[in-house]
C-alpha positions as CSV (number, residue, x, y, z in Angstrom):
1,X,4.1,9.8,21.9
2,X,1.8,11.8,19.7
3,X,0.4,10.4,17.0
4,X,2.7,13.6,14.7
5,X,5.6,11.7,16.2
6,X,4.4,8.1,15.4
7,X,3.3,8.9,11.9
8,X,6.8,10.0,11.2
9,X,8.7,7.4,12.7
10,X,10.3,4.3,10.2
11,X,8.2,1.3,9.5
12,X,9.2,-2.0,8.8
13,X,6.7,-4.9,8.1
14,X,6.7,-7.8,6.4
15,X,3.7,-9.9,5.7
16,X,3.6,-12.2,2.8
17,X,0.0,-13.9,1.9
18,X,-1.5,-12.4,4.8
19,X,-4.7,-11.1,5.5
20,X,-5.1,-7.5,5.5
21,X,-6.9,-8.0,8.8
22,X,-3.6,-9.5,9.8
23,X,-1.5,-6.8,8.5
24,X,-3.6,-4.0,10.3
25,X,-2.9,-5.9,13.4
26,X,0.7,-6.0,13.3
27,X,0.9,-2.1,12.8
28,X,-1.5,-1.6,15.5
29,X,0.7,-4.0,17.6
30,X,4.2,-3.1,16.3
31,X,3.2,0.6,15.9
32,X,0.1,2.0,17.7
33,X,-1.7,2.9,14.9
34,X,-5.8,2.7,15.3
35,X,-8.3,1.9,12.2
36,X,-10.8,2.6,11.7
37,X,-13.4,0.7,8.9
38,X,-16.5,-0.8,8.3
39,X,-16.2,-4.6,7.5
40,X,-19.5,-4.0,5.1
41,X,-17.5,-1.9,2.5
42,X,-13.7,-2.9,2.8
43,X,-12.8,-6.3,2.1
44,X,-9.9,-7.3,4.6
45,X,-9.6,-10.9,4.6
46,X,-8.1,-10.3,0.9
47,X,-4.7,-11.6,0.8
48,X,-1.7,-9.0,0.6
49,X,2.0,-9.4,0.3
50,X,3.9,-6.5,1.7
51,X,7.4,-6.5,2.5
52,X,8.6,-2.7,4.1
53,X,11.5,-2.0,5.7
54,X,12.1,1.7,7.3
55,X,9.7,3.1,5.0
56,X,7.3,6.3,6.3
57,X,3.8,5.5,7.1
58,X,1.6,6.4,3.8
59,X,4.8,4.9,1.7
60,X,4.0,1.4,3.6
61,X,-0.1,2.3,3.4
62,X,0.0,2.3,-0.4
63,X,2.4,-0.7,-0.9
64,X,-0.3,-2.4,1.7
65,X,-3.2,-0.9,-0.8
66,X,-2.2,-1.3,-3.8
67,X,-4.2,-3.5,-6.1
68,X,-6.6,-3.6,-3.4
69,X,-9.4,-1.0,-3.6
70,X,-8.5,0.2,-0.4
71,X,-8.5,4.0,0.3
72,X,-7.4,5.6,3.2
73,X,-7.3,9.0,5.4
74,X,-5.3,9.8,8.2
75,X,-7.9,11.6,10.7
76,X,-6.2,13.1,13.7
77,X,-4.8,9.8,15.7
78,X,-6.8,7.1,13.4
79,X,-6.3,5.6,10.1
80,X,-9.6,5.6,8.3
81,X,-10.4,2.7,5.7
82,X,-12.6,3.2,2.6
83,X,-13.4,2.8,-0.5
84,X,-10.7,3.4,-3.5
85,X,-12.6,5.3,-6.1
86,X,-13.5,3.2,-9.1
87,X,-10.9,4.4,-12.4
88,X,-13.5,5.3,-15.1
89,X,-12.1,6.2,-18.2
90,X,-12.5,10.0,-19.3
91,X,-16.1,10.4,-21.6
92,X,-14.8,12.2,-24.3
């Protein structure tokens, strides 16, 4: 399957007060999906509830995110980590 085909399919996970790190896994497992991220700049032994069910792929990527200060791009077959910009507040 291509990843066009796998990005699109429904994705159900559930993961409560897991790792991140544990979370990847079980999508790579379950799903296929490769990441790719430096352990230097994102943080994934933070602890992340997420509870999915048939949802598409960047729906269940920001639930997984969110709160976080994870950021990520989909690059051809690979998911890539990094850093969420920082929310500064407009200079007015």
């Amino acid at each position: 399957a291509s990843f066009a085909q796998v990005s699109t399919q429904p994705i159900s996970l559930r993961c409560i007060n897991c790792s991140v790190e544990e979370a990847l896994q079980e999508l790579k497992t379950k799903y296929g999906f490769r990441f790719s991220y430096s352990t230097d700049v994102i943080n994934v032994n933070q602890t992340v509830s997420i509870n999915v069910y048939q949802q598409s792929l960047t729906s269940t990527l920001d639930q997984l995110f969110k709160n976080t200060g994870i950021a990520y791009k989909i690059i051809g077959d690979q998911i890539v980590l990094k850093k969420a910009p920082t929310q500064t507040p407009p200079v007015r």
